[in-house]
N, CA, C and O atoms as a GROMACS GRO file, in nm:
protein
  588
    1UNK      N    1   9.631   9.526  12.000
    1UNK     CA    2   9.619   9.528  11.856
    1UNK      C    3   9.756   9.501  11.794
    1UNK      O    4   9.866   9.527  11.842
    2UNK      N    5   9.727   9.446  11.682
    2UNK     CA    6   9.872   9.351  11.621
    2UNK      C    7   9.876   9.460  11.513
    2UNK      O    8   9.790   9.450  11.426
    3UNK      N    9   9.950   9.550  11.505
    3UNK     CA   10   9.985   9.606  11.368
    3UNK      C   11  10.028   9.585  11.238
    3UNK      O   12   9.982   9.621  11.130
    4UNK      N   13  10.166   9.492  11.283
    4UNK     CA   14  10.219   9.419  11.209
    4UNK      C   15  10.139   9.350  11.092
    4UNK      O   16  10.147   9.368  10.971
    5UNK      N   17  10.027   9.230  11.200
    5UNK     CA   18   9.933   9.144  11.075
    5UNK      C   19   9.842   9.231  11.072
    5UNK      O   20   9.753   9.160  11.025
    6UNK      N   21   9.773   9.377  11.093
    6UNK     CA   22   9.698   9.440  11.014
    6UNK      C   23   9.769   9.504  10.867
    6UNK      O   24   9.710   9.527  10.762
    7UNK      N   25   9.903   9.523  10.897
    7UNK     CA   26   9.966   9.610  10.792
    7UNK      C   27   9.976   9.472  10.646
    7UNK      O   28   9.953   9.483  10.526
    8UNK      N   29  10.018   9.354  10.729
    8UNK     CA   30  10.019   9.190  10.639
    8UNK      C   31   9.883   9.215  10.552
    8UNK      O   32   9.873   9.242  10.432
    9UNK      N   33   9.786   9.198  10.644
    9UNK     CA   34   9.637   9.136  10.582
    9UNK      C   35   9.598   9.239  10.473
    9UNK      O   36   9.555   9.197  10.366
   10UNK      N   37   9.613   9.390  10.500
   10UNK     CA   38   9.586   9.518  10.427
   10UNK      C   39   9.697   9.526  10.295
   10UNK      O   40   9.691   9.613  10.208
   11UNK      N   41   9.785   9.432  10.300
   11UNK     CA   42   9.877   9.434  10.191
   11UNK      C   43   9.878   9.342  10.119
   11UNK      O   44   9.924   9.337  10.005
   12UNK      N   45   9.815   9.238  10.195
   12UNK     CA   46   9.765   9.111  10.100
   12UNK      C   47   9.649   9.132  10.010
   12UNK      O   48   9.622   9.066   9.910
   13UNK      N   49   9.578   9.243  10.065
   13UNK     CA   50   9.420   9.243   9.981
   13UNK      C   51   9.466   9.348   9.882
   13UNK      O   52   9.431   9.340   9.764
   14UNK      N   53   9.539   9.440   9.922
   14UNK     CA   54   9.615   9.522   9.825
   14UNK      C   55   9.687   9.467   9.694
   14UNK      O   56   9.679   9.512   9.580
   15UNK      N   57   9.758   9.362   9.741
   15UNK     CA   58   9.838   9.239   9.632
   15UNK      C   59   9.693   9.252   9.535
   15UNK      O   60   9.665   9.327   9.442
   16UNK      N   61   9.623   9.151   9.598
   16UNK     CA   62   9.498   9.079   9.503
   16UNK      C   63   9.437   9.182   9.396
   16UNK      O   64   9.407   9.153   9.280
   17UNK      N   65   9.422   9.341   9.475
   17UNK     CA   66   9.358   9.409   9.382
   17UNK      C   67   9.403   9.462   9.279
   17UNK      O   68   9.349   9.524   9.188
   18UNK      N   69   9.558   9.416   9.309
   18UNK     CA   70   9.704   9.483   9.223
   18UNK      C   71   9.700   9.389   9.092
   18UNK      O   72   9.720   9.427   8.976
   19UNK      N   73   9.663   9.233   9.146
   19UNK     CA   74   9.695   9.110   9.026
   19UNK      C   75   9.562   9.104   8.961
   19UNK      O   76   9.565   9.072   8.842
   20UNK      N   77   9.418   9.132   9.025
   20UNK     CA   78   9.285   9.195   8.947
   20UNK      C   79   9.338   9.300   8.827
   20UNK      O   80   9.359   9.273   8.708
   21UNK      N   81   9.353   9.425   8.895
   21UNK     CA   82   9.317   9.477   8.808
   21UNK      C   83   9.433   9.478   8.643
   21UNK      O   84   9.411   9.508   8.525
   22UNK      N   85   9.567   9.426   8.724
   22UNK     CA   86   9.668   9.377   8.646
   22UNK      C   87   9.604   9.298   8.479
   22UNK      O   88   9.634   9.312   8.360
   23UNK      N   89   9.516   9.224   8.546
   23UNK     CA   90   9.459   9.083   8.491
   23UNK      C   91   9.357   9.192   8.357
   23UNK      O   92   9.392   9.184   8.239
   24UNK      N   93   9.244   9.278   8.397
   24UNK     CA   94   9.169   9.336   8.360
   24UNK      C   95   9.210   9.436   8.279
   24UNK      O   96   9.111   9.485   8.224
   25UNK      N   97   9.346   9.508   8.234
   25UNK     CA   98   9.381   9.591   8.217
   25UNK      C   99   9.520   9.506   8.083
   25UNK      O  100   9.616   9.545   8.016
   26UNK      N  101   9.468   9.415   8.104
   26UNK     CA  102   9.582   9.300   8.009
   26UNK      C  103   9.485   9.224   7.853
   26UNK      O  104   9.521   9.220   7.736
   27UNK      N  105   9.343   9.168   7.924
   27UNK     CA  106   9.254   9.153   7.903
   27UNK      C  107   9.205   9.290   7.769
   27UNK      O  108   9.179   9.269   7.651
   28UNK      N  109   9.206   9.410   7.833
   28UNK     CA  110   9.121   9.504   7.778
   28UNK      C  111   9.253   9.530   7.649
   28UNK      O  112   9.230   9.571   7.536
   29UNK      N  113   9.347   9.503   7.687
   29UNK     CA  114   9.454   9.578   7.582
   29UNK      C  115   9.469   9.462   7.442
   29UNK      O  116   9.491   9.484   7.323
   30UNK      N  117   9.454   9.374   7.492
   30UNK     CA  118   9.399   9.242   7.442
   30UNK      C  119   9.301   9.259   7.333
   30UNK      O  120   9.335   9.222   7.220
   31UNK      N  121   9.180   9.311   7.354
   31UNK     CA  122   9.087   9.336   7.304
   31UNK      C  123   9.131   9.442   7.168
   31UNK      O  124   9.145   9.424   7.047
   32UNK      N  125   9.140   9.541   7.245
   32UNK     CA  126   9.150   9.611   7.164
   32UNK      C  127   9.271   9.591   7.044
   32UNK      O  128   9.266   9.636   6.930
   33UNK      N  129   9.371   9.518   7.096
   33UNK     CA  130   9.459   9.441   6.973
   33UNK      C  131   9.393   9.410   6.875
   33UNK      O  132   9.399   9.462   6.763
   34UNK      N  133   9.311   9.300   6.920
   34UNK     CA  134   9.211   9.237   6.819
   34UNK      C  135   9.097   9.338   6.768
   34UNK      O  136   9.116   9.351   6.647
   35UNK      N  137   9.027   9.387   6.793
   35UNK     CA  138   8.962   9.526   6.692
   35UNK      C  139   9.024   9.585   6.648
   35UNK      O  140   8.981   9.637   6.545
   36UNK      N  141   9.121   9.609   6.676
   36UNK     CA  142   9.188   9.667   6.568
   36UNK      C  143   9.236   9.625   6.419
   36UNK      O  144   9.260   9.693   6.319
   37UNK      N  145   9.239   9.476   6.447
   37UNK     CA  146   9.290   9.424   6.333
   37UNK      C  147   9.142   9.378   6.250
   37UNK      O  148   9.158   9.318   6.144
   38UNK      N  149   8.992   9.407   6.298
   38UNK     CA  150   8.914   9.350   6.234
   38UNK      C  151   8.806   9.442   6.257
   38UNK      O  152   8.685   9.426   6.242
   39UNK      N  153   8.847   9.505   6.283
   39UNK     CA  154   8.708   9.655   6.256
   39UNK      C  155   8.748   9.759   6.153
   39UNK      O  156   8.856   9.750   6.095
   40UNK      N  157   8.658   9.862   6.127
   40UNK     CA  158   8.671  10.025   6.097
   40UNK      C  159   8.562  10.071   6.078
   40UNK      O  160   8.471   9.991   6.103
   41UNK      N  161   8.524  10.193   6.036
   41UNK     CA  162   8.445  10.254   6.092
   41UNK      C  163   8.362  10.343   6.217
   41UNK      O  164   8.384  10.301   6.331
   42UNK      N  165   8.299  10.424   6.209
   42UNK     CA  166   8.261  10.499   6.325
   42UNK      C  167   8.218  10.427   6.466
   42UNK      O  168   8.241  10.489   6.570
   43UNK      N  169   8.157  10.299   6.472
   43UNK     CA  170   8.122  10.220   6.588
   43UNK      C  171   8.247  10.131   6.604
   43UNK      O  172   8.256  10.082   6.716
   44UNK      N  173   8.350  10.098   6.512
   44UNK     CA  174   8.495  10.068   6.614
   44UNK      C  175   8.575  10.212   6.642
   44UNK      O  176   8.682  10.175   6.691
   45UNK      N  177   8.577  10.309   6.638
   45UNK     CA  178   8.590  10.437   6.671
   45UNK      C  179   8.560  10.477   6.823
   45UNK      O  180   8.639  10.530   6.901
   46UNK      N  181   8.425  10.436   6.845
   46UNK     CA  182   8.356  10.464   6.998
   46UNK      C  183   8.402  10.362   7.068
   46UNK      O  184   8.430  10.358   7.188
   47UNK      N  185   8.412  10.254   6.960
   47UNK     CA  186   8.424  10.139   7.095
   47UNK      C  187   8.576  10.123   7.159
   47UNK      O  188   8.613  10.081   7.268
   48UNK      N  189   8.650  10.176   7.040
   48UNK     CA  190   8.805  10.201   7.102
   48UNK      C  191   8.770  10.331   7.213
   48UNK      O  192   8.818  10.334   7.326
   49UNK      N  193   8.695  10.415   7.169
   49UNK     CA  194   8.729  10.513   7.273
   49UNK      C  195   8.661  10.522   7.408
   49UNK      O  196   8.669  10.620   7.483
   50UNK      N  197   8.590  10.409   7.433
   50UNK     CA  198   8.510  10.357   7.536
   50UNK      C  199   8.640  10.272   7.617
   50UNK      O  200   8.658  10.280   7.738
   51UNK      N  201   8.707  10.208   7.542
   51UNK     CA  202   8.780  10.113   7.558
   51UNK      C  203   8.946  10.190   7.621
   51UNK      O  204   9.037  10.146   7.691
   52UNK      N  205   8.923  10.305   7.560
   52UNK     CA  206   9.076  10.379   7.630
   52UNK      C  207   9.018  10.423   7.745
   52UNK      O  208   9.092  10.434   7.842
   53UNK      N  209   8.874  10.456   7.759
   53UNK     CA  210   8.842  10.537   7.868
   53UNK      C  211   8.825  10.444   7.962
   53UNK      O  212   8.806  10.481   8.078
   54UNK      N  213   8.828  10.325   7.934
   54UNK     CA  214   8.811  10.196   8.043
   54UNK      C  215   8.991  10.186   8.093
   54UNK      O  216   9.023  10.202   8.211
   55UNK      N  217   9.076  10.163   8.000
   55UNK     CA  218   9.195  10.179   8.034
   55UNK      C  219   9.278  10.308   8.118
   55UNK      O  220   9.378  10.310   8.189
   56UNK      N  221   9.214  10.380   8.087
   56UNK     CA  222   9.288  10.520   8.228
   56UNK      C  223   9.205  10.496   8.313
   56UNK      O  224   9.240  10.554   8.416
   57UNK      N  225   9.090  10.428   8.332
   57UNK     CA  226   9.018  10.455   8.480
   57UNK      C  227   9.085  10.312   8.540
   57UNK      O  228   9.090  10.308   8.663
   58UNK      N  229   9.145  10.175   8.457
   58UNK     CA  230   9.157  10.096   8.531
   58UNK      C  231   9.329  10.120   8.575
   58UNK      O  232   9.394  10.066   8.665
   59UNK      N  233   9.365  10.208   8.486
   59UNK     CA  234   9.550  10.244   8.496
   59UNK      C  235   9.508  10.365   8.655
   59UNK      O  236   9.543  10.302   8.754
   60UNK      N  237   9.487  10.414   8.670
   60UNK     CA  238   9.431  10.515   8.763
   60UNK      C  239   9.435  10.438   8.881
   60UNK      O  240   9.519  10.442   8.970
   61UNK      N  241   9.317  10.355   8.871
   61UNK     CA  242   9.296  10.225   9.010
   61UNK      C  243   9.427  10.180   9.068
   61UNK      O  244   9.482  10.200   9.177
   62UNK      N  245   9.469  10.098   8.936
   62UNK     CA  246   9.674  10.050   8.959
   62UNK      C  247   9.726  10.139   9.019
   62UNK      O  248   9.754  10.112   9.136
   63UNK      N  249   9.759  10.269   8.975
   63UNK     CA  250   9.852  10.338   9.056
   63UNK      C  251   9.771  10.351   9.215
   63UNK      O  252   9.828  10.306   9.314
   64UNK      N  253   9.687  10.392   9.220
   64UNK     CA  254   9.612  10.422   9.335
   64UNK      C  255   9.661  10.276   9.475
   64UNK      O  256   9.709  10.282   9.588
   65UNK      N  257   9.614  10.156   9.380
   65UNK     CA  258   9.666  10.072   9.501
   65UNK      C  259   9.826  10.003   9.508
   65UNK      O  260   9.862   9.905   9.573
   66UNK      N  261   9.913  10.098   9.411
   66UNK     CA  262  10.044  10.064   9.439
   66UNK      C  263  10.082  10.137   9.499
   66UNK      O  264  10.195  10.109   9.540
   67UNK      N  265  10.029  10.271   9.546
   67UNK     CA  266  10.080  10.405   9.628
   67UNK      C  267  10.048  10.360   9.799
   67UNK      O  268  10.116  10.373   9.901
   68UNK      N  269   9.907  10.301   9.772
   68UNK     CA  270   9.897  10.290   9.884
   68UNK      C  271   9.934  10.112   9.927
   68UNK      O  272   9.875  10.060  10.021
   69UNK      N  273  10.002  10.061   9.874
   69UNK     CA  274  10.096   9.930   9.910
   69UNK      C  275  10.192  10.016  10.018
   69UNK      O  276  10.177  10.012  10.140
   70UNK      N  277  10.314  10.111   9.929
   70UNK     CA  278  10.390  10.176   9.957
   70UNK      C  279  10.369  10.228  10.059
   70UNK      O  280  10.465  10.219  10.135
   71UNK      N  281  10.250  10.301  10.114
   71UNK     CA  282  10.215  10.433  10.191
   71UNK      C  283  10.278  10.333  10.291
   71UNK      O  284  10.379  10.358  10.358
   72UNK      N  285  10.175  10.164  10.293
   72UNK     CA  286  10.196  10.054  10.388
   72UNK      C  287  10.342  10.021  10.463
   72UNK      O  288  10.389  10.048  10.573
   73UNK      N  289  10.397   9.935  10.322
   73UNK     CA  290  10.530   9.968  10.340
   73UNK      C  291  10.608  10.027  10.449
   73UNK      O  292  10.683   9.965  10.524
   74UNK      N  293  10.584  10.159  10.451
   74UNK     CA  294  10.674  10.276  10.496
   74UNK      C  295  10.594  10.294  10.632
   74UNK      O  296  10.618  10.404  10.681
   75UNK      N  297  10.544  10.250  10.674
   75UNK     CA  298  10.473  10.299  10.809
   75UNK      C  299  10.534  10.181  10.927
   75UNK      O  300  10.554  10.059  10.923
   76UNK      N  301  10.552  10.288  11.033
   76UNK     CA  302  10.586  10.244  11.136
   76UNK      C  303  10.522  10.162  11.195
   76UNK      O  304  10.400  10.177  11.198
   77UNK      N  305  10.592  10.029  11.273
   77UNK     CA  306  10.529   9.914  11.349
   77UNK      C  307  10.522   9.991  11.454
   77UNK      O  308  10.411  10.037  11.480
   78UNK      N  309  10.607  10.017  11.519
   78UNK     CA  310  10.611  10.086  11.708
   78UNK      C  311  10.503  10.186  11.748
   78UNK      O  312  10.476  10.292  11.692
   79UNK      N  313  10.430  10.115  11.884
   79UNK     CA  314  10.387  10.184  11.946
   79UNK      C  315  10.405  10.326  12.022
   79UNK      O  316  10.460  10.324  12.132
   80UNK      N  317  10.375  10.412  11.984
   80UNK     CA  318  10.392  10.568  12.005
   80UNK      C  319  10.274  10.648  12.076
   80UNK      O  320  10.154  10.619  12.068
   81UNK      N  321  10.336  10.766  12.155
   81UNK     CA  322  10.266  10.804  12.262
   81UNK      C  323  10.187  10.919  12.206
   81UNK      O  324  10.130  10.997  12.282
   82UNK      N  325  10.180  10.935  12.050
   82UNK     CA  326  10.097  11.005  12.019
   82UNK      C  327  10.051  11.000  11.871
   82UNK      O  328  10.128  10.946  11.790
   83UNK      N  329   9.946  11.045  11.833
   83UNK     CA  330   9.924  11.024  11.685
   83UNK      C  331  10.008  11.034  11.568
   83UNK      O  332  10.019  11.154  11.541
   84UNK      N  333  10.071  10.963  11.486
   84UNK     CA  334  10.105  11.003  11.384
   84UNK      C  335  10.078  10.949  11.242
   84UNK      O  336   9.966  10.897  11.237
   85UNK      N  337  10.139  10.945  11.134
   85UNK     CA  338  10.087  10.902  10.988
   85UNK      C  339  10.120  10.705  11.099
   85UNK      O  340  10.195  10.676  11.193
   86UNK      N  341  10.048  10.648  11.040
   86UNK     CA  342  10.029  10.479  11.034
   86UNK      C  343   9.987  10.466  11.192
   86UNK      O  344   9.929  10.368  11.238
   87UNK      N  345  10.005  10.522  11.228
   87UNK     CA  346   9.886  10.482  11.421
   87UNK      C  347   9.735  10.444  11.381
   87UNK      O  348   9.655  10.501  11.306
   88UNK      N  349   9.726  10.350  11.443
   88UNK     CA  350   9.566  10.295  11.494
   88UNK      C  351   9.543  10.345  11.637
   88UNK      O  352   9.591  10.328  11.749
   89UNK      N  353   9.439  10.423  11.572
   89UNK     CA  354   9.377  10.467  11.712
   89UNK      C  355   9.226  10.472  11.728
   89UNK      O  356   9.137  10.536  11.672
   90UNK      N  357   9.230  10.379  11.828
   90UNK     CA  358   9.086  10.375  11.934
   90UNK      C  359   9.020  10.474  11.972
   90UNK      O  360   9.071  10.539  12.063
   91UNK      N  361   8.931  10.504  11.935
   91UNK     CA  362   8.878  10.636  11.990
   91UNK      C  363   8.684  10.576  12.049
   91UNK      O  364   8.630  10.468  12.026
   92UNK      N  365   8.640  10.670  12.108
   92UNK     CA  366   8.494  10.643  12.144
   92UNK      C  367   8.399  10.609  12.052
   92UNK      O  368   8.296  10.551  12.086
   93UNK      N  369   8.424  10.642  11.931
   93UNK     CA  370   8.389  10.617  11.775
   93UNK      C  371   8.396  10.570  11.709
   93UNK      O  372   8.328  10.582  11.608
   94UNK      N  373   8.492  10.482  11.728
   94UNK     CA  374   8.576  10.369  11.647
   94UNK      C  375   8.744  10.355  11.616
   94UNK      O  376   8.838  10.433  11.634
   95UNK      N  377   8.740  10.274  11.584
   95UNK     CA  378   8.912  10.243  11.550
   95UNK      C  379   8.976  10.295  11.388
   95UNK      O  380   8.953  10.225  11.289
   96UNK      N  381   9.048  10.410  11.378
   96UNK     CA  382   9.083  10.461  11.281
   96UNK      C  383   9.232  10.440  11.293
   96UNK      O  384   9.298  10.442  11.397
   97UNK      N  385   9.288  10.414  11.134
   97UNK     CA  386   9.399  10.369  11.089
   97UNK      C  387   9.437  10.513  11.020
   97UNK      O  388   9.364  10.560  10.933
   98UNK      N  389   9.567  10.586  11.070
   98UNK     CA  390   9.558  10.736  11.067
   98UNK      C  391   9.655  10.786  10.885
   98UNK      O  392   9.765  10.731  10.897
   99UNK      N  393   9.654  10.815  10.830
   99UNK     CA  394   9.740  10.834  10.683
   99UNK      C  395   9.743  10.734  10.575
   99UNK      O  396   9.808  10.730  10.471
  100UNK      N  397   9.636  10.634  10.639
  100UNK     CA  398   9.647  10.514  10.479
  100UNK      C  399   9.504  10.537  10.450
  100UNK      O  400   9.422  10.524  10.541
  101UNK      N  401   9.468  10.570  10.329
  101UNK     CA  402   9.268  10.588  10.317
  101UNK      C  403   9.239  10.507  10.255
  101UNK      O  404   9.235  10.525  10.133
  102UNK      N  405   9.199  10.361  10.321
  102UNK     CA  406   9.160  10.240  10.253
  102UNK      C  407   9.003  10.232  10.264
  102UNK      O  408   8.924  10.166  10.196
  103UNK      N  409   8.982  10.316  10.364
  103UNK     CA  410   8.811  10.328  10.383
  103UNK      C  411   8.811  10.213  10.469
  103UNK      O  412   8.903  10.182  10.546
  104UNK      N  413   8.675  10.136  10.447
  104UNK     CA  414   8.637  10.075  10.572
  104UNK      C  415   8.702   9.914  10.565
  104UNK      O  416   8.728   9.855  10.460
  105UNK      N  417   8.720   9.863  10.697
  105UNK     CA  418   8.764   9.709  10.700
  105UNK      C  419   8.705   9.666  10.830
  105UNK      O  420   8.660   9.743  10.914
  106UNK      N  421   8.710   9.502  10.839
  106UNK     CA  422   8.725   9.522  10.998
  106UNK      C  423   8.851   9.439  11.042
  106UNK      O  424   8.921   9.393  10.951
  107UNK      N  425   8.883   9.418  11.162
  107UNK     CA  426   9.035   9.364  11.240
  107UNK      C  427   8.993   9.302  11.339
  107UNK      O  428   8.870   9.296  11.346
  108UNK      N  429   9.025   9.275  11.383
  108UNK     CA  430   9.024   9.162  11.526
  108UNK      C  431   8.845   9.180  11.536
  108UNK      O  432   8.817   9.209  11.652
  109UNK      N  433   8.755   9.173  11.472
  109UNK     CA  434   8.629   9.194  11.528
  109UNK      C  435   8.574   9.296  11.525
  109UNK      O  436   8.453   9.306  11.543
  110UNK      N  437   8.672   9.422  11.496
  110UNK     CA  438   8.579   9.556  11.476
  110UNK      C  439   8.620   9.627  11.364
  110UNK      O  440   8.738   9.612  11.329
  111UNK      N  441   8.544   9.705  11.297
  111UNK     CA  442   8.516   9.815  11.182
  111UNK      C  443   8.652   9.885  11.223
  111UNK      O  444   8.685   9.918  11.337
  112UNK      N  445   8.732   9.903  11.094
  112UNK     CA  446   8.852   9.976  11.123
  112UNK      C  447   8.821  10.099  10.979
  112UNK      O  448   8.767  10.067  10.873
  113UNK      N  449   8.864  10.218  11.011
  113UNK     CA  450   8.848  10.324  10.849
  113UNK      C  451   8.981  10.348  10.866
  113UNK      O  452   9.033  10.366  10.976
  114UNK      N  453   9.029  10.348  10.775
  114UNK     CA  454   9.188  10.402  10.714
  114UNK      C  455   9.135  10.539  10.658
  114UNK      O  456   9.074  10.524  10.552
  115UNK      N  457   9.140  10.638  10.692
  115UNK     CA  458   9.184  10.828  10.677
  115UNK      C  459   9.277  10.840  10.666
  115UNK      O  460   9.369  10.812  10.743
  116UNK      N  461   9.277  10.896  10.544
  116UNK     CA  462   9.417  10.997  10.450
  116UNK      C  463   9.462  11.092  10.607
  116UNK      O  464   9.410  11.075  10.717
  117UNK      N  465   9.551  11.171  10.578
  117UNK     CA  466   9.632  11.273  10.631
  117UNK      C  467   9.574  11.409  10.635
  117UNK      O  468   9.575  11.498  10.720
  118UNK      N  469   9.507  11.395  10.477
  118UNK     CA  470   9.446  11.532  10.429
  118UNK      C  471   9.284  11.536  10.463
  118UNK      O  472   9.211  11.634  10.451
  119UNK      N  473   9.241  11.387  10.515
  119UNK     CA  474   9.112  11.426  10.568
  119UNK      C  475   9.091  11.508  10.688
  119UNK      O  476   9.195  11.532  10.748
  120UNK      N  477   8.969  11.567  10.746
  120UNK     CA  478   8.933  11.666  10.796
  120UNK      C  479   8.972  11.574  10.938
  120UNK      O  480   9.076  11.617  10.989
  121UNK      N  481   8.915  11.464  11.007
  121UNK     CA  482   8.916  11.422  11.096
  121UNK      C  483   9.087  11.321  11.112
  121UNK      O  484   9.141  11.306  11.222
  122UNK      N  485   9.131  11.276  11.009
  122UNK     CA  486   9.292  11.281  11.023
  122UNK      C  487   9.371  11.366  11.044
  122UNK      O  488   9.478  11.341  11.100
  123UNK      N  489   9.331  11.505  10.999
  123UNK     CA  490   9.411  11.644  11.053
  123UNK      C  491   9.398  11.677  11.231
  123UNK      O  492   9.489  11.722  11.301
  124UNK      N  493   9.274  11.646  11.270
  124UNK     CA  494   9.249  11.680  11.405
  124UNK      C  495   9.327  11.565  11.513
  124UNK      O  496   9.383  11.589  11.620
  125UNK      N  497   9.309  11.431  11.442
  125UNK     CA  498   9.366  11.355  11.548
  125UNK      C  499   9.503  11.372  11.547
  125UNK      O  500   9.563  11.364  11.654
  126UNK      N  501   9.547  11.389  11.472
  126UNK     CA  502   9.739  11.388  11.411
  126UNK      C  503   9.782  11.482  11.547
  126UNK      O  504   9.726  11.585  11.584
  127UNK      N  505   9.897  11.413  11.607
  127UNK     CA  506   9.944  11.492  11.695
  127UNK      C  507   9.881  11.454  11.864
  127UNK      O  508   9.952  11.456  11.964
  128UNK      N  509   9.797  11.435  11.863
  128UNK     CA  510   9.708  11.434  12.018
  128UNK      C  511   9.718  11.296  12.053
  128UNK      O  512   9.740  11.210  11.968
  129UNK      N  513   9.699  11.265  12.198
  129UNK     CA  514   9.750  11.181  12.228
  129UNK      C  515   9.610  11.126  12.355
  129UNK      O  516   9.501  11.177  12.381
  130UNK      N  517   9.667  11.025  12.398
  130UNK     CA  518   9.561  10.916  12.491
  130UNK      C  519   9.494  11.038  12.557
  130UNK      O  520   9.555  11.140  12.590
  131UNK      N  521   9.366  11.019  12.573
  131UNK     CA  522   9.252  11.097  12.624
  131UNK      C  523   9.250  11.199  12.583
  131UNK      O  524   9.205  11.281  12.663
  132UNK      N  525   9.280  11.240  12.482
  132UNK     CA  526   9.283  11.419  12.398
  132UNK      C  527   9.143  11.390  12.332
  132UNK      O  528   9.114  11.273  12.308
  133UNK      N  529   9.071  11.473  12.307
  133UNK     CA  530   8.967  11.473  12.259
  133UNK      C  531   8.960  11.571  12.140
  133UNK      O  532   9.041  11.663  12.142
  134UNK      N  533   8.856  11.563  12.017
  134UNK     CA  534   8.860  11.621  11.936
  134UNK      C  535   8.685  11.590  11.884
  134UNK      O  536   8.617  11.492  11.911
  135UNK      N  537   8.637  11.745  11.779
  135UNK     CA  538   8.544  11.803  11.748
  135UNK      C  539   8.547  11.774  11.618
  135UNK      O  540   8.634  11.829  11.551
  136UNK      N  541   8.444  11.673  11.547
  136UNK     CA  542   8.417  11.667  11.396
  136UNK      C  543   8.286  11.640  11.395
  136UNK      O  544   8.232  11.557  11.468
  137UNK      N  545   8.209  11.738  11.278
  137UNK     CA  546   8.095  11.740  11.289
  137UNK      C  547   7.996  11.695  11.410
  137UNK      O  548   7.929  11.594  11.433
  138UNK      N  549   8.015  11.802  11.468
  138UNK     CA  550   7.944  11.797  11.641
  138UNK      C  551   7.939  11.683  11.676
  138UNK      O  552   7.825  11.654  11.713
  139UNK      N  553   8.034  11.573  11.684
  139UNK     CA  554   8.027  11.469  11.750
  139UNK      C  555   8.191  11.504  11.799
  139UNK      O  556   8.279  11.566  11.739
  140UNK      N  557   8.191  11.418  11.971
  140UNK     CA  558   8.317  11.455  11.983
  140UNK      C  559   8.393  11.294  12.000
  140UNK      O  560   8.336  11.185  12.013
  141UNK      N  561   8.517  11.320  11.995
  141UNK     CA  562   8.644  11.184  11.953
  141UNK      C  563   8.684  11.190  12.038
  141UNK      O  564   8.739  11.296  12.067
  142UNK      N  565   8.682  11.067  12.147
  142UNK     CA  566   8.791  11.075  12.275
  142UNK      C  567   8.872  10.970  12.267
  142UNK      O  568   8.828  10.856  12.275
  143UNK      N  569   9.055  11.008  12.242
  143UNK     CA  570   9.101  10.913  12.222
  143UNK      C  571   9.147  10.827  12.317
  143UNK      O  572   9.222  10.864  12.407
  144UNK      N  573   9.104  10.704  12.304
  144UNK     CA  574   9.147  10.587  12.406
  144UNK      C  575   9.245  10.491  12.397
  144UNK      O  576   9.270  10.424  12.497
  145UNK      N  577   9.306  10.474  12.289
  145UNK     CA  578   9.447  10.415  12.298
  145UNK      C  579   9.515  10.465  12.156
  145UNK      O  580   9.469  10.530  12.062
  146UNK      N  581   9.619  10.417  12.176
  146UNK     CA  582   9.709  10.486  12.018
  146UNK      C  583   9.791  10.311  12.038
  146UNK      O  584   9.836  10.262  12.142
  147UNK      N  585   9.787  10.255  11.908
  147UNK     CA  586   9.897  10.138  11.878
  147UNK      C  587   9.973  10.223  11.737
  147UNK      O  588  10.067  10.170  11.677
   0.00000   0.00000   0.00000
């Protein structure tokens, strides 16, 4: 497993969602420039406040995928003999990407999940190493390689 161009490809789609929502959040401020200068009343009232509430959920998103650009960033290329934050690890279950929570992708051909640090099954693997096994919701995790 190539880390390197997983950390590339996961930062490229990261870019895109960065210059989306960039785009959408430029757009909306846009808007509301213009109602402002040609409304009043109680229904431009809601619609501004529909319109701010669209703006913190899409300002929210932004930060969310500039943190986790960064998280990217900062994570180690080198192969290591045991789990830590940015390891891909193979397990009997699948291939989990350990401290970035991008949720699901796939990589060379298979389903990869990025788990936070603070998830339940990122806490258990953290630390353990080739053939350590671990218990999440009565299924058990046997780990088979660490990149």
């Amino acid at each position: 497993m190539d880390k390197r161009t997983l950390f590339q490809l996961l930062t490229a789609g990261i870019s895109e969602k960065i210059t989306s929502l960039q785009a959408d959040i430029a757009d909306l401020q846009k808007g509301m420039t213009e109602d402002s200068k040609s409304s009043a009343g109680d229904k431009f009232e809601t619609a501004r406040e529909m319109a701010q509430q669209e703006l913190v959920k899409l300002s929210k998103q932004l930060n969310e995928q500039h943190r986790l650009k960064s998280l990217l960033a900062n994570q180690p290329i080198e192969h290591t003999l045991q789990v830590q934050p940015g390891s891909l690890v193979q397990t009997n279950k699948g291939l989990f990407l350990i401290g970035i929570p991008i949720g699901n992708n796939f990589f060379e051909g298979k389903k990869l999940t990025g788990i936070g640090l603070g998830a339940p099954l990122g806490q258990l693997l953290l630390h353990k190493k080739k053939a350590d096994q671990v218990f999440f919701n009565n299924q058990q995790f046997i780990i088979e390689e660490i990149y």
